[in-house]
C-alpha positions as CSV (number, residue, x, y, z in Angstrom):
1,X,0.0,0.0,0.0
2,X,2.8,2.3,0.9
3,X,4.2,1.5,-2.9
4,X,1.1,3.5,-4.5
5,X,1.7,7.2,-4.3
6,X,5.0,6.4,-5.9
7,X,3.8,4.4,-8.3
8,X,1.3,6.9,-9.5
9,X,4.1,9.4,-8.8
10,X,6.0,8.0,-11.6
11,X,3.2,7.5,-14.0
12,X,2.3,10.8,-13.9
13,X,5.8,11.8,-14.1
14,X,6.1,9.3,-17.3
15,X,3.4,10.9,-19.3
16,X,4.6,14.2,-18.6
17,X,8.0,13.1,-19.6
18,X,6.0,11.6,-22.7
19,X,4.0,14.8,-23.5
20,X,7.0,16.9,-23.7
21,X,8.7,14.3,-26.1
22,X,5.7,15.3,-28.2
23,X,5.8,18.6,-27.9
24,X,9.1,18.6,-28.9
25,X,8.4,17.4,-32.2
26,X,6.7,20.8,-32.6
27,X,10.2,22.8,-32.4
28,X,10.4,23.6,-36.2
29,X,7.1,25.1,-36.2
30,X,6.9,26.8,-32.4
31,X,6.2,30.3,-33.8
32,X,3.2,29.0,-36.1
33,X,2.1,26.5,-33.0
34,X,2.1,29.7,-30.2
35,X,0.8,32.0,-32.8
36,X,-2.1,29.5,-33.3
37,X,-2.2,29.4,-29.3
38,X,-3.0,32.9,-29.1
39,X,-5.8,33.0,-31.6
40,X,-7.1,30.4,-30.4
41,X,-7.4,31.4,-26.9
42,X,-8.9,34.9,-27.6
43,X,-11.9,32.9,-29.2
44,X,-12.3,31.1,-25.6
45,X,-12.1,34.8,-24.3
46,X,-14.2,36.1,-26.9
47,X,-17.0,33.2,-26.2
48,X,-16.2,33.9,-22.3
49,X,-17.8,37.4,-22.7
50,X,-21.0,35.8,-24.3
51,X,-23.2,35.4,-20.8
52,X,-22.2,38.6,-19.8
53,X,-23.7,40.1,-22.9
54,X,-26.7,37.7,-22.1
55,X,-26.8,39.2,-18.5
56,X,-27.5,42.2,-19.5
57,X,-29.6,41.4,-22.3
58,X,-31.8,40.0,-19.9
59,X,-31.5,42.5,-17.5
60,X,-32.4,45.0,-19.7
61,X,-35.6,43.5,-20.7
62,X,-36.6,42.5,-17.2
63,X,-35.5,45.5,-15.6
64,X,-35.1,48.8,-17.2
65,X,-37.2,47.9,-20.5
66,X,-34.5,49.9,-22.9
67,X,-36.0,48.4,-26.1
68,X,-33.0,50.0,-28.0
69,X,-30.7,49.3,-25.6
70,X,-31.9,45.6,-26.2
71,X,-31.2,46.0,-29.9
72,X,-27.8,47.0,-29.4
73,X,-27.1,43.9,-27.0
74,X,-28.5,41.4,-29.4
75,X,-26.2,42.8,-32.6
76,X,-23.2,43.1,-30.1
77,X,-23.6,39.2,-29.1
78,X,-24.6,38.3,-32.7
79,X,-20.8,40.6,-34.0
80,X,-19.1,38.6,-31.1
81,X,-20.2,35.2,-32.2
82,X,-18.4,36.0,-35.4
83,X,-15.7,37.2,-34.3
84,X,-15.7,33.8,-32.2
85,X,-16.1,31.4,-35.3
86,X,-12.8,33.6,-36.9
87,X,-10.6,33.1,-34.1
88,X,-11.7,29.4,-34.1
89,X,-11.4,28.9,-37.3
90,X,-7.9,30.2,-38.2
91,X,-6.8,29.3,-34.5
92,X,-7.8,25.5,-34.9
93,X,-6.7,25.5,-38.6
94,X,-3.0,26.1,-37.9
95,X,-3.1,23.7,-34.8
96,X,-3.8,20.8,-36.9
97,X,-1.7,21.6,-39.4
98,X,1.2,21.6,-37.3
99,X,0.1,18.5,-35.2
100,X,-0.1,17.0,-38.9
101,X,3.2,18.5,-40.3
102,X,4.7,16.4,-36.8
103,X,3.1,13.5,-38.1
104,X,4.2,13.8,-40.9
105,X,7.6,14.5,-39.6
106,X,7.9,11.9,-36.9
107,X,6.7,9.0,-39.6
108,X,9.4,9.9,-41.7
109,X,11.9,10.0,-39.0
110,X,10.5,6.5,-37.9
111,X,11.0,5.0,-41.1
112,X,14.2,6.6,-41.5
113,X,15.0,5.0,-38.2
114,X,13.9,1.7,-39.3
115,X,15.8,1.6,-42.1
116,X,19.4,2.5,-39.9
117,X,18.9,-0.7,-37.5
118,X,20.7,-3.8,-38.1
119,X,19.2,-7.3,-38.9
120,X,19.4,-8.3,-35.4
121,X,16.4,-5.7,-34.6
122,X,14.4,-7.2,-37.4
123,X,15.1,-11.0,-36.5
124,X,14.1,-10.3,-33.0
125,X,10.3,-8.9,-34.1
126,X,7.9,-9.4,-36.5
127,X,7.0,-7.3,-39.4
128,X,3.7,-6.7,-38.7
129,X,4.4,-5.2,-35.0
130,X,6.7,-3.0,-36.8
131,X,4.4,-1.8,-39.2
132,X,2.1,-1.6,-36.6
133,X,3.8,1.2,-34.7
134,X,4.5,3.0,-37.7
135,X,0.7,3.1,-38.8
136,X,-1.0,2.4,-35.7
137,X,1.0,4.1,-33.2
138,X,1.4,7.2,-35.1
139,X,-1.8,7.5,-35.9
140,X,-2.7,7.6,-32.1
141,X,-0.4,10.7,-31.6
142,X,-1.7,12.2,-34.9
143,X,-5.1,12.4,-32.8
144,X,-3.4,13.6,-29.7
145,X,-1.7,16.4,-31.8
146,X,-4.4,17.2,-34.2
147,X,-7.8,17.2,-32.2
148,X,-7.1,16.1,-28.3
149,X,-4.2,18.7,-27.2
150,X,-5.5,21.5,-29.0
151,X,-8.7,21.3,-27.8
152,X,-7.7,20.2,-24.2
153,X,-5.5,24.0,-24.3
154,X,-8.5,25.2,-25.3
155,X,-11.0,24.0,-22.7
156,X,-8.6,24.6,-20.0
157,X,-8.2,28.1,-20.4
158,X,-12.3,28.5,-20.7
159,X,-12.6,26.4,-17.1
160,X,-10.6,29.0,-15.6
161,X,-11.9,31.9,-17.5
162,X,-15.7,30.1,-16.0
163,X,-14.3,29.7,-13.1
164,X,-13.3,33.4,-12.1
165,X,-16.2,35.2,-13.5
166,X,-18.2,33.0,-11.6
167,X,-16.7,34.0,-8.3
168,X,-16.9,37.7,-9.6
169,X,-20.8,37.1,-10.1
170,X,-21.3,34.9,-7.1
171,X,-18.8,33.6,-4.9
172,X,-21.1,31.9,-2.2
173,X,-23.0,30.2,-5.4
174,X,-19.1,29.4,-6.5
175,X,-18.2,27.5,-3.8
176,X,-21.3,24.4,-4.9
177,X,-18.9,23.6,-7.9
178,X,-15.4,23.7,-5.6
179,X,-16.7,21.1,-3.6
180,X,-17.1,18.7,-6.3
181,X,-13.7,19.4,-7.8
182,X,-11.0,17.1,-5.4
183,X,-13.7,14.1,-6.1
184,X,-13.1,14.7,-9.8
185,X,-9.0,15.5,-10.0
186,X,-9.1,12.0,-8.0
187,X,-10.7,10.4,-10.2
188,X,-9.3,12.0,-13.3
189,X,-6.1,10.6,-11.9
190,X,-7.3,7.1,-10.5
191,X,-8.5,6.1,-13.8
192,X,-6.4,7.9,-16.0
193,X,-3.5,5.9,-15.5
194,X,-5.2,2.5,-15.4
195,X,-6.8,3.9,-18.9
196,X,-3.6,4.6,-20.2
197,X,-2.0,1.0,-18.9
198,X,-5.2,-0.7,-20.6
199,X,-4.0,1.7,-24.0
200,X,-0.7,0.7,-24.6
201,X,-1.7,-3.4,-23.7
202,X,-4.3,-2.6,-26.8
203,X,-1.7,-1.3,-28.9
204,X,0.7,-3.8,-28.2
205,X,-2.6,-6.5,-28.9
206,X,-3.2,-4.5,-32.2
207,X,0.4,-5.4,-33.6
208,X,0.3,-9.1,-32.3
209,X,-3.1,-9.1,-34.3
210,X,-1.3,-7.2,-37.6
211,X,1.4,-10.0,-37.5
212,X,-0.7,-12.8,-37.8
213,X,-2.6,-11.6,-40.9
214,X,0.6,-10.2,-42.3
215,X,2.4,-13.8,-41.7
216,X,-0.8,-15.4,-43.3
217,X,-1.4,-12.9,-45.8
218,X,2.2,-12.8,-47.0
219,X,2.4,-16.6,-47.4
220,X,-1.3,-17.7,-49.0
221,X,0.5,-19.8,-51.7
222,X,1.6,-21.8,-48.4
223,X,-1.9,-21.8,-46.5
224,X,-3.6,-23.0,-49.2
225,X,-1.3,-25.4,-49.9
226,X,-1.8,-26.9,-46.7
227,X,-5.4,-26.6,-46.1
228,X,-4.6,-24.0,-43.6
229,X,-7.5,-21.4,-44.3
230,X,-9.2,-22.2,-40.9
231,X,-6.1,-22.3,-39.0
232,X,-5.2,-19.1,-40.2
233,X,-8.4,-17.7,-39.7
234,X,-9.1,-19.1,-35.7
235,X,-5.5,-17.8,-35.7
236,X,-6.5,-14.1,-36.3
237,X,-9.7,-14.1,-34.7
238,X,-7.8,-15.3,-31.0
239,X,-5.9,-12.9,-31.5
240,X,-8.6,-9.9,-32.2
241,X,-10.6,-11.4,-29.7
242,X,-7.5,-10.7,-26.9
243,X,-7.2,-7.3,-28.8
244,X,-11.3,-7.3,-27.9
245,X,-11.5,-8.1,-24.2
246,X,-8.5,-5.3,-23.5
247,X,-10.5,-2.9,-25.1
248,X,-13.9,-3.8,-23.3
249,X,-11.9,-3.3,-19.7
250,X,-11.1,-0.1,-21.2
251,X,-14.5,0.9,-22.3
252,X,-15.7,-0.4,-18.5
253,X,-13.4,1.8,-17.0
254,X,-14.0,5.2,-19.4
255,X,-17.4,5.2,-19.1
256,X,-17.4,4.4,-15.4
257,X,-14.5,7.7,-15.3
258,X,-17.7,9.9,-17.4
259,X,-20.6,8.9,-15.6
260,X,-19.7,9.2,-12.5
261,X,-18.5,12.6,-13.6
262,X,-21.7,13.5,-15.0
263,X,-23.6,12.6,-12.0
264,X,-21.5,15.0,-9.7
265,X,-21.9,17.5,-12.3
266,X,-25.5,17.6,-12.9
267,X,-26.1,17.4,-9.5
268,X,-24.4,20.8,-8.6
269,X,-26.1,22.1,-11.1
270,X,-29.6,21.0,-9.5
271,X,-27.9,22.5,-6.5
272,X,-27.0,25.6,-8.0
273,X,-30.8,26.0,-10.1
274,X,-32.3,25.0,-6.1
275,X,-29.9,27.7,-4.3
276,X,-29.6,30.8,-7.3
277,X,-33.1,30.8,-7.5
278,X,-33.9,31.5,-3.6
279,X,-31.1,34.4,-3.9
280,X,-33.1,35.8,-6.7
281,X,-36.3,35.9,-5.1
282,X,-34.1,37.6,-2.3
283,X,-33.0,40.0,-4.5
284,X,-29.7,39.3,-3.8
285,X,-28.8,37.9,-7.5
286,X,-30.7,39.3,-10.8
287,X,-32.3,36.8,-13.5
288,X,-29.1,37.8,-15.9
289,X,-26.5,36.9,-13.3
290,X,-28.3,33.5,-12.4
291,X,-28.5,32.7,-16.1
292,X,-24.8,33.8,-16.8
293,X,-24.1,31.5,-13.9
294,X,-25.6,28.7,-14.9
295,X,-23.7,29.0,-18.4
296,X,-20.4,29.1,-16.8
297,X,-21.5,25.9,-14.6
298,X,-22.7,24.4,-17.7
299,X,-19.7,25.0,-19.7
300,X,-17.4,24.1,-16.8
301,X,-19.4,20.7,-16.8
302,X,-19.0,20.4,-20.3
303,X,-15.0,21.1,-20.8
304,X,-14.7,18.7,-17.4
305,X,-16.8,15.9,-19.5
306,X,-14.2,16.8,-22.8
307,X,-12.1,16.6,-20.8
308,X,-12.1,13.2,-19.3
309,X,-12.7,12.5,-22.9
310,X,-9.6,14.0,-24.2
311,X,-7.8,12.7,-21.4
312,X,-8.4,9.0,-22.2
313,X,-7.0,10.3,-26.4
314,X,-4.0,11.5,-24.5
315,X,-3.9,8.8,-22.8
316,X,-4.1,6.2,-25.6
317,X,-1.3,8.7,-27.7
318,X,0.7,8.6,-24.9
319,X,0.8,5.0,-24.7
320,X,1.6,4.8,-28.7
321,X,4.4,7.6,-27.8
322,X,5.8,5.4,-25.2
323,X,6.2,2.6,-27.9
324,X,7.2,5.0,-30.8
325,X,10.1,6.3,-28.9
326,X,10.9,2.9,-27.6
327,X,11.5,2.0,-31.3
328,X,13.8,5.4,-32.0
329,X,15.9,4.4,-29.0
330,X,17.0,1.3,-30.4
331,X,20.7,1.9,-31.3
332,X,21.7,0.2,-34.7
333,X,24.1,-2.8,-34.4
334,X,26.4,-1.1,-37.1
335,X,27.5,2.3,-37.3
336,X,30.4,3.9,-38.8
337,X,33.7,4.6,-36.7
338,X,33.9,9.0,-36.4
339,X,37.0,8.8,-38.8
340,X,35.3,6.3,-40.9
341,X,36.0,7.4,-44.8
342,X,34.9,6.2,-48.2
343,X,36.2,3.5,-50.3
344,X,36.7,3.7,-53.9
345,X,38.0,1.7,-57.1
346,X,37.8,-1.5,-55.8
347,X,39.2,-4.1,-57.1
348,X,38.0,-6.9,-55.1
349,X,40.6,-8.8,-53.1
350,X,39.3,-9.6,-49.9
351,X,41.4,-10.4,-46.2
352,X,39.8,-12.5,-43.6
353,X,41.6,-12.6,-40.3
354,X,41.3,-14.6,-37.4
355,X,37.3,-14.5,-37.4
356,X,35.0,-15.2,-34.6
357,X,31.3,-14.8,-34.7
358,X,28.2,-15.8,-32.6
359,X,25.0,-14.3,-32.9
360,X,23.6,-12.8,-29.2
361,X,23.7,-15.3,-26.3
362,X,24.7,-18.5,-28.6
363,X,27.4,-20.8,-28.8
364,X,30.1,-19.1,-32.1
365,X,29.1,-19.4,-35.6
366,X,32.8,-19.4,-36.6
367,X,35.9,-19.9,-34.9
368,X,39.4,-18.5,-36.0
369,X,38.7,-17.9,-39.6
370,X,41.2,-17.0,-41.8
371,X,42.3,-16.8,-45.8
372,X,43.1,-14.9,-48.5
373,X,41.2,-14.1,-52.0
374,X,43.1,-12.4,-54.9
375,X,40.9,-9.5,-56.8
376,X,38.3,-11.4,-59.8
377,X,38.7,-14.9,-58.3
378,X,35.7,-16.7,-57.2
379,X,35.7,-18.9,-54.0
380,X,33.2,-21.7,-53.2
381,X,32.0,-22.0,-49.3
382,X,30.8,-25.6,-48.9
383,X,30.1,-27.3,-45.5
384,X,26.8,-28.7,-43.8
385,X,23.9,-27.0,-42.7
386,X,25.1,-24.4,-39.6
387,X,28.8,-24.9,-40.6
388,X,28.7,-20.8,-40.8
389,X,28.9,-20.1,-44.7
390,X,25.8,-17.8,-45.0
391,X,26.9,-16.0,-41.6
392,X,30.7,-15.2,-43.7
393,X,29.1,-14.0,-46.2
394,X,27.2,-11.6,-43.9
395,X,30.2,-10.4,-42.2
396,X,31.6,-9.3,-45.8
397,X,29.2,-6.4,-46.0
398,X,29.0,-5.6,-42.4
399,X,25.5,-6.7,-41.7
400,X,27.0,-7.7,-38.4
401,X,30.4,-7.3,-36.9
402,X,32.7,-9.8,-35.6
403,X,33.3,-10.4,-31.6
404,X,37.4,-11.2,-32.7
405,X,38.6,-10.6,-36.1
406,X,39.4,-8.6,-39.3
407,X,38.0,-8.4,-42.7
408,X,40.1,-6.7,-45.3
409,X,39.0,-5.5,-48.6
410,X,41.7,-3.9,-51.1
411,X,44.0,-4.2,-47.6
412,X,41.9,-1.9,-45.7
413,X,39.7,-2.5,-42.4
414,X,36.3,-2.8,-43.4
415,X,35.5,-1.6,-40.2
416,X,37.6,1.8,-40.9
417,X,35.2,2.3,-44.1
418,X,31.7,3.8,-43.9
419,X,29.5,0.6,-44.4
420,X,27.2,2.4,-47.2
421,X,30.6,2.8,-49.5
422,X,31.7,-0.5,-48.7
423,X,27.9,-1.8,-49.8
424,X,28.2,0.0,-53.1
425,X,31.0,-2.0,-53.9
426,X,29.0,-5.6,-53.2
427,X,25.9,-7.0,-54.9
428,X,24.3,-10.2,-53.2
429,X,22.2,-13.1,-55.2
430,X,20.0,-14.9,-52.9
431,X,18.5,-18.2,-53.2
432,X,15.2,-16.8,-52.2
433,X,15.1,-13.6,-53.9
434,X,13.1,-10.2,-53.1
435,X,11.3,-8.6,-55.8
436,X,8.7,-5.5,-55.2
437,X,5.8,-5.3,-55.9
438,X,6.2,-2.8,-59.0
439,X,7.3,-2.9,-62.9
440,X,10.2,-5.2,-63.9
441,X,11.9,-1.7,-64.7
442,X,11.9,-0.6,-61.2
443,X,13.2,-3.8,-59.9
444,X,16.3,-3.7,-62.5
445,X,16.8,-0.6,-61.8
446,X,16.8,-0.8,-57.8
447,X,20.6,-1.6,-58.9
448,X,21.3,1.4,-60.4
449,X,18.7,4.2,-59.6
450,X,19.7,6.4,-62.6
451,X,20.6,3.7,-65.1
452,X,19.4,4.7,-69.1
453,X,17.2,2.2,-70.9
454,X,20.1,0.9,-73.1
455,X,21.6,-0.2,-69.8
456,X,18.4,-1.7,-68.4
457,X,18.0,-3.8,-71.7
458,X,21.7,-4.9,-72.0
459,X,21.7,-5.9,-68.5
460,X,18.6,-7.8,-69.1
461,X,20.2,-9.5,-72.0
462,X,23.4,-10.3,-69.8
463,X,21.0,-12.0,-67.2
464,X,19.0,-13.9,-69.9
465,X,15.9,-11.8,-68.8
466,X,15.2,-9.8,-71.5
467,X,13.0,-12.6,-73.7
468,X,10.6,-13.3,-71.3
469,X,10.5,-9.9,-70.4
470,X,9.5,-8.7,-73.9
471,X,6.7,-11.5,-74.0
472,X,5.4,-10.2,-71.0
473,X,2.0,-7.6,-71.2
474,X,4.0,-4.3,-71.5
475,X,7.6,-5.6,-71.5
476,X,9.9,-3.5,-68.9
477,X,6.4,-1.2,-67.4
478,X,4.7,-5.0,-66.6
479,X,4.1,-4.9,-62.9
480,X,4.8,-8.0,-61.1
481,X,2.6,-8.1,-58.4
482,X,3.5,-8.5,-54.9
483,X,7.6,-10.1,-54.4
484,X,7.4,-11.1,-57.8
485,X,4.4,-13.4,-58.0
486,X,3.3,-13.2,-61.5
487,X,7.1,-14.9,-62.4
488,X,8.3,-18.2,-62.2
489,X,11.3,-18.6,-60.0
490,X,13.9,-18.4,-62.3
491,X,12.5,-15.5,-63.9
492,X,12.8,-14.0,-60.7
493,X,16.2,-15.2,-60.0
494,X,17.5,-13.8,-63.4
495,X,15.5,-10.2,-62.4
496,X,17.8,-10.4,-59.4
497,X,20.8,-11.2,-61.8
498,X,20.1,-8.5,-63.9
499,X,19.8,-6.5,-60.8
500,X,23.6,-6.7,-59.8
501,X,24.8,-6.8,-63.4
502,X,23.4,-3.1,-63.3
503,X,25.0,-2.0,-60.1
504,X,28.3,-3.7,-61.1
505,X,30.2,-4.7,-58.0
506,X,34.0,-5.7,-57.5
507,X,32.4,-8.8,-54.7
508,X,29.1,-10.6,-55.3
509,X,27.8,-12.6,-52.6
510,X,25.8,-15.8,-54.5
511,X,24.0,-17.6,-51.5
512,X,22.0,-20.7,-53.4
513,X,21.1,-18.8,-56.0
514,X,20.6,-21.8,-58.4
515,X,19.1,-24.1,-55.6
516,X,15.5,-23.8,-55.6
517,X,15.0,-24.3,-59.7
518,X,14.3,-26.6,-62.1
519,X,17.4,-28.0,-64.2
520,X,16.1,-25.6,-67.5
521,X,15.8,-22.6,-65.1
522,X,18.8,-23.5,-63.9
523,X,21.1,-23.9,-66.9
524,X,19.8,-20.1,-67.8
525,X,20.3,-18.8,-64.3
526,X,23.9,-20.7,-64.4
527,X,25.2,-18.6,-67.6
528,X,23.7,-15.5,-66.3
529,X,26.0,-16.2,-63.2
530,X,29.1,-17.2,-65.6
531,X,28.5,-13.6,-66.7
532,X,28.1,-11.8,-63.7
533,X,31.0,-13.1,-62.1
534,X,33.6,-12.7,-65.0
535,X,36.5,-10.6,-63.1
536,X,34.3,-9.9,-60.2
537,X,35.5,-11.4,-57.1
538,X,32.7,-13.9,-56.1
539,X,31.7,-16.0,-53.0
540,X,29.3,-19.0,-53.8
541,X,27.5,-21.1,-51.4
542,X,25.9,-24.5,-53.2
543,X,24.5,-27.6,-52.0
544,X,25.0,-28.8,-55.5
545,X,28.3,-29.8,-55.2
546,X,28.8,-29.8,-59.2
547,X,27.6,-25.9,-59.1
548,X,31.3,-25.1,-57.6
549,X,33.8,-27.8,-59.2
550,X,35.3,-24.6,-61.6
551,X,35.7,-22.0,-58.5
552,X,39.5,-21.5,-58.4
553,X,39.4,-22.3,-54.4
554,X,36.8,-24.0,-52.2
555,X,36.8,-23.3,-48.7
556,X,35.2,-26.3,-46.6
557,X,33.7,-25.2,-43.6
558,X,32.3,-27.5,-40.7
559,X,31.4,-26.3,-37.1
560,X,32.7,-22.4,-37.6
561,X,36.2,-23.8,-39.1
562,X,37.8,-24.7,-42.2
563,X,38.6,-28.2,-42.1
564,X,39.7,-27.8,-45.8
565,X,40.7,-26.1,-48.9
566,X,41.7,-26.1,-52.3
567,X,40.6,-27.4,-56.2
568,X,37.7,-30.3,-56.7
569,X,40.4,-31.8,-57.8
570,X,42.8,-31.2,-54.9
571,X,40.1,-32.0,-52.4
572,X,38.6,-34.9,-54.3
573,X,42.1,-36.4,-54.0
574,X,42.1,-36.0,-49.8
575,X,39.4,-37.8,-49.1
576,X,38.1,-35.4,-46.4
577,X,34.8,-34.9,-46.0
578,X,34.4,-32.6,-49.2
579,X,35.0,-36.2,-51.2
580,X,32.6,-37.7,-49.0
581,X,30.1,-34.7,-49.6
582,X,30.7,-34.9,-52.8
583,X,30.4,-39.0,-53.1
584,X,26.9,-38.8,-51.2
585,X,25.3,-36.2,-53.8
586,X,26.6,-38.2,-57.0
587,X,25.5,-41.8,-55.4
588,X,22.4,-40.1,-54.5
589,X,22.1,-39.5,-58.3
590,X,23.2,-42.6,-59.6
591,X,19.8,-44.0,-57.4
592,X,16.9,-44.9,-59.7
593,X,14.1,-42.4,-59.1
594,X,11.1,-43.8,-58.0
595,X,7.4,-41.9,-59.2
C-alpha cells in the first residue's frame, strides 16, 4: 500500500515526460504552433464574454425595459459570435496543421530510423508489430496532436476563465462547484493511468493481431497449400478477440470515469438551479446573473466531461508515444567509426583474419577464420547445414560485426570504411530472392537508380531476362505483383541477376542462387551467373556440389572452421569430407528415381 503514491508518482511523471517528447516534435514550427495558441485562446475569451452580454440582455428586458438598448445587446452578441467562429477557425486551422506536419515529420523519421537498425532488430520482431507502430502508433499521436491537445488547451483556459467570472458574479454560489472538484481530479487521476495502462496493452494486442494476418497474408500460396484457411483464420480471430477483451476493460473503466462525472456534475447544477433561484427571489442575485451563472456551470461541466474524454486520447497517444520512442531508441548494431571514410575503385581482393562470430547469447558461428582471395577470383564455401557459410558472407558487408577478427577489402579494415561505400561495392544473389511489388523496370533498376534504358536492356540480356521480359504484357512497365508473384522462380532469379549486373560490384555474394529451380531454369540462371561473375571477385554457397567444381578455391567449412581447402580436384584427391560430400550427392544421383 505504501508503494502506491510512488507508483502513481511516476506514471504521472512518465506521461509528462511523454507529452514533452511530443511537444518537442513541434520545435520547427513553435512560432506558427504559439501564434495558433493565441488565436485560439482569444476565441475562448471572446466566447467567455457571451453570458455577460446575455446578462445584460436580460436585465435589460426585465428591468429597465431599454428596447434600443436591447437591440444594441443582441447585434453586439450576434458581432461577437463571429468574431468567435474567426478566431476558431484560423486558430484550430494552424493547430492541426502543425500537429499534422509532426506526423508527418515523426513518420518519416521513424521510417528513416527503421531503415538504420541492423538485422538483429528485425530477426528479433515481426514485421507486422513494426508496421504496426509505424501506422497504428502514429496515428494515435496524430489524434493527440491534431484534435485532443489543441482542444484540451482550449478548454482549459475557458474552465478558468468560467471559473473566475463565476466567483466575480457569485462567490457563495461558487463554492457548490469547488466542492465537487478534489472528487473529480481524484478520479481524473485514479483512472487515467489504469486507462492509459489498458491503452498501450491494446496497442501492443493490435500489432500481435497485424502480425498474424501479415504472416498469413504474405504466405497464402503456403496456406492453401496446406489446407490451412481455418487455422489461419481461428488464428487471427484469437488474437482480435484478446485485442477485444482489452479494449472492453477499457470501455468499463471510461465510461465508469464519465458517468460518475456527470452525475456529480449535474447534480451541482440541480444545486446551484435549487440555491440561485432563492437568492433571486431575495434580490440578492438578478435573473441575468443566475443565467450567466448557470452558463459558466454548464460549460465548466461540459469542458470537465471533454475533458475526461480528451484525457483518455492523451492517454491512448501517450501509450503509442511510449512505444514509438521505444523503437527510435534502439541503437543500430552497425555504425560507422567517427574517422570512418569512403572506399573507392575497388578491385576486389578480400582479407579475412582470425574471425569469430556468434550471434547474441549462442554458442560461435565461426571460430578463427582465416584466408586470403586475390581481386576477380571466385571462392566456393561448402560445409553442412550451420557450418557458418551464410553468416561469412554476412560479415563481408558488415550486416554484423565480428566479436574477434578482421575483414580486409583492397587491404583496408572494413570496419575503418563507412558501411554504405563499402555496400556499393558488393551485390548479393540470394536463393530466395526479393522482388517488389512494381514494374520489372523498377526492380532492374533498384541496382542502379539512374541507369538509361540501353543499360536496363543490356543488363537484361546479360541476365537472360530480357526474352521473357519482352513476351510479358507491357515488357519492362509490366508490374509484377506482390515479391514477384506473377514470375516463375527463375524469372525472378535472373530479375535479381540482372539486378547486380546493373549496379556492377568488384564482390558478389551468391548464396544458393541456383538451388530452388528446375534443371532448365537452372542452366539459364547458371550462364547469367558465368556472366556476372567474370572478373568480379565472387563468393558461392551451393548444396550442388557440381555448381562449384570450376571455382579456383573452395573453402570447406564444418562447425565455424575450415577443415579444408583447395581445387575439386585437390580436395577430391584427400578424401576429407568434401570427397565424401561430394560422393553422397553423386550416389544419391546414380539412385533410380522412384514416381
Amino acid at each position: 500500500m505504501t508503494k502506491k503514491p510512488e507508483n502513481d508518482h511516476k506514471s504521472i511523471k512518465s506521461l509528462w515526460q511523454t507529452l514533452k517528447q511530443i511537444f518537442a516534435l513541434s520545435k520547427p514550427y513553435r512560432l506558427r504552433f504559439y501564434a495558433a495558441t493565441v488565436v485560439t485562446l482569444l476565441a475562448s475569451a471572446v466566447w467567455l464574454t457571451v453570458p455577460l452580454g446575455l446578462r445584460e440582455l436580460l436585465d435589460a428586458v426585465f428591468e429597465s425595459g431599454n428596447n434600443e438598448l436591447l437591440n444594441w445587446l443582441a447585434i453586439g452578441l450576434f458581432g461577437l459570435f463571429i468574431l468567435q467562429a474567426a478566431f476558431s477557425f484560423f486558430g484550430n486551422y494552424h493547430l492541426e496543421w502543425v500537429g499534422e506536419r509532426v506526423v508527418t515529420d515523426l513518420r518519416k523519421k521513424v521510417y528513416e530510423h527503421l531503415h538504420r537498425l541492423g538485422f538483429k532488430f528485425f530477426a528479433e520482431r515481426r514485421l507486422g508489430e513494426i508496421t504496426s507502430r509505424l501506422t497504428n502508433d502514429v496515428g494515435s499521436i496524430r489524434t493527440a496532436l491534431t484534435d485532443s491537445l489543441p482542444q484540451l488547451l482550449t478548454i482549459s483556459f475557458s474552465l478558468i476563465g468560467s471559473v473566475s467570472l463565476m466567483v466575480v458574479l457569485n462567490w457563495r454560489l461558487s463554492m457548490v462547484i469547488f466542492v465537487t472538484v478534489p472528487f473529480v481530479t481524484l478520479a481524473t487521476r485514479y483512472f487515467g493511468q489504469k486507462i492509459r495502462h489498458l491503452s498501450k496493452d491494446i496497442q501492443d494486442e493490435l500489432a500481435d493481431s497485424t502480425a498474424v494476418a501479415e504472416d498469413a497474408l504474405g504466405a497464402v500460396r503456403l496456406v492453401k497449400a496446406f489446407v490451412r484457411e481455418d487455422y489461419e483464420v481461428g488464428r487471427y480471430q484469437t488474437a482480435v478477440e484478446k485485442l477485444f477483451k482489452t479494449a472492453r476493460r477499457k470501455m468499463v473503466l471510461t465510461q465508469l470515469f464519465w458517468s460518475g462525472v456527470g452525475i456529480m456534475f449535474m447534480s451541482t447544477l440541480v444545486i446551484i438551479f435549487w440555491y440561485g433561484g432563492k437568492e433571486v427571489l431575495a434580490d440578492r442575485l438578478t435573473a441575468g446573473d443566475l443565467v450567466a451563472f448557470i452558463i459558466y456551470a454548464l460549460n465548466i461541466s461540459r469542458s470537465i466531461s471533454q475533458t475526461s474524454r480528451l484525457y483518455t486520447a492523451v492517454n491512448t497517444a501517450a501509450g503509442a508515444s511510449e512505444r514509438i520512442f521505444e523503437l527510435l531508441e534502439e541503437t543500430p548494431e552497425i555504425e560507422n567509426n567517427p574517422d570512418a571514410h569512403d572506399i573507392e575503385g575497388v578491385n576486389g581482393e578480400v582479407q579475412v583474419k582470425g574471425l569469430w562470430f556468434s550471434y547474441e547469447g549462442e554458442k560461435e558461428v565461426l571460430k578463427g577464420i582465416s584466408f586470403k582471395v586475390e581481386a576477380g577470383k571466385t571462392i566456393a564455401l561448402v560445409g553442412p547445414s550451420g557450418a557458418g557459410k551464410t553468416t561469412l558472407l554476412n560479415l563481408i558487408p558488415r550486416f554484423y560485426d565480428p566479436q574477434k577478427g578482421s575483414i580486409y577489402v583492397d587491404g583496408t579494415n572494413i570496419q575503418e570504411v563507412k558501411f554504405k561505400s563499402l555496400r556499393k561495392h558488393i551485390s548479393i544473389v540470394p536463393q530466395e530472392v526479393h522482388l517488389f511489388g512494381t514494374t520489372i523496370r523498377e526492380n532492374i533498376t533498384y541496382g542502379k537508380l539512374d541507369a538509361t534504358k540501353e543499360e536496363v536492356i543490356q543488363a537484361a540480356r546479360d541476365a537472360n531476362a530480357h526474352e521473357f521480359i519482352m513476351q510479358t504484357e507491357n515488357g519492362y512497365d509490366s508490374l509484377i505483383g506482390e515479391k514477384g508473384v506473377k514470375l516463375s522462380g527463375g524469372q525472378r532469379q535472373r530479375l535479381a541477376i540482372a539486378r547486380a549486373i546493373l549496379k556492377n560490384p568488384a564482390i558478389l555474394l551468391l548464396d544458393e542462387a541456383t538451388s530452388s529451380l528446375d534443371s532448365e531454369s537452372e542452366a539459364q540462371v547458371q550462364e547469367a551467373l558465368l556472366r556476372l561473375m567474370t572478373n568480379r571477385t565472387t563468393f558461392v554457397i551451393a548444396h550442388r556440389l557440381s555448381t562449384v567444381q570450376h571455382a579456383d578455391r573452395i573453402l570447406v567449412l564444418d562447425e565455424g572452421k575450415i577443415v579444408e581447402q583447395g581445387t575439386h580436384v585437390e580436395l577430391i584427391g584427400q578424401n576429407g569430407l568434401y570427397s565424401h560430400l561430394y560422393e553422397l550427392q553423386f550416389r544419391d544421383l546414380d539412385q533410380p528415381t522412384v514416381i
